[in-house]
C-alpha positions as a Markdown table, in Angstrom:
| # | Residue | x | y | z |
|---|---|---|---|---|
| 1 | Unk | 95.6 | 107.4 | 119.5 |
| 2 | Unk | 96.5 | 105.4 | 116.1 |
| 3 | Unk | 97.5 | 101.7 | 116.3 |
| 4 | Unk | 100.1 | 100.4 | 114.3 |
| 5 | Unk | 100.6 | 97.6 | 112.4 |
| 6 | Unk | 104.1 | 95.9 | 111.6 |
| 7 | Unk | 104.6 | 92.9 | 109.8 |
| 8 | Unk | 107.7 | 91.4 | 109.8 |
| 9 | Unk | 109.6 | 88.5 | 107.4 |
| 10 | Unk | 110.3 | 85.2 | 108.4 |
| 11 | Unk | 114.1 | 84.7 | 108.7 |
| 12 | Unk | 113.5 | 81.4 | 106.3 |
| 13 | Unk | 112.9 | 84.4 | 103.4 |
| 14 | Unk | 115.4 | 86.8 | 104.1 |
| 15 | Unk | 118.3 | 85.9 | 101.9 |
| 16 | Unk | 115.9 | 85.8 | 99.0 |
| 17 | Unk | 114.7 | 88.8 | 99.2 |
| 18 | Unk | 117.6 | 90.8 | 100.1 |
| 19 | Unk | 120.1 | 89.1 | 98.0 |
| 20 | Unk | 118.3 | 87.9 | 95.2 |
| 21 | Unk | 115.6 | 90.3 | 94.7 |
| 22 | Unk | 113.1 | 87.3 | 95.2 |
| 23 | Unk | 109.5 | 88.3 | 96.3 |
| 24 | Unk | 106.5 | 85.5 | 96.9 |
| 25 | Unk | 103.4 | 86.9 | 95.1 |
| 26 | Unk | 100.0 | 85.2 | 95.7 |
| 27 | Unk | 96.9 | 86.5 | 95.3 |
| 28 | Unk | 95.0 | 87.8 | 98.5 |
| 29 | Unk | 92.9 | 85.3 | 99.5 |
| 30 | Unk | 96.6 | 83.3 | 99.9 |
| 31 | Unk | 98.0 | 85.6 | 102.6 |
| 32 | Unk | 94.7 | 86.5 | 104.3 |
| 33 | Unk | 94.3 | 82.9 | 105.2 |
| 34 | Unk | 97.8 | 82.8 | 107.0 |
| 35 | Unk | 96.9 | 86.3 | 109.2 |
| 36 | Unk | 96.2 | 85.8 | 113.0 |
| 37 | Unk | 92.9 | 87.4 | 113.7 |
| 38 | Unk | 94.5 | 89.5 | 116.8 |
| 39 | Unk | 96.9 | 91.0 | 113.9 |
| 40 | Unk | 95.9 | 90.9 | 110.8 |
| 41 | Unk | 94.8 | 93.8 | 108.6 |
| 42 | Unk | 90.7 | 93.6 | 108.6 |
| 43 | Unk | 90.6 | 96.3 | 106.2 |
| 44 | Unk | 93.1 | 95.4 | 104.1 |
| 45 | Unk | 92.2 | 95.4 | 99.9 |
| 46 | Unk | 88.9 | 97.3 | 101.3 |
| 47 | Unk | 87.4 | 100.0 | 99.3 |
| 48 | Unk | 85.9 | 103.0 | 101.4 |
| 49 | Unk | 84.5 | 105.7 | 100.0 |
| 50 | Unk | 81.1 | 107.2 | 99.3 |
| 51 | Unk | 79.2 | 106.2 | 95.9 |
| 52 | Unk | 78.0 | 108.9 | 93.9 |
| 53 | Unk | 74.7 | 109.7 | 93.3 |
């Protein structure tokens, strides 16, 4: 059976998002250091795939 994953918005950032349109944009390093291990997205910006031979 799949897991899911939800991630949810502080309450402090509510009102700037839905009001004002106001989104906080950090590169990915910034928001993988604030994840919990026991819910953050491992495989998050991950590339899978198979390389071409």
């Amino acid at each position: 059976m799949a897991r899911s994953l939800f991630k949810y918005l502080p309450s402090q950032f509510v009102d700037a998002l839905v009001r004002r349109g106001q989104v906080l944009a950090r590169n990915l390093a910034y928001f993988r250091a604030l994840e919990e291990v026991q819910r953050g997205d491992m495989e998050v910006a991950t590339l899978h795939g198979r390389t071409s031979s």
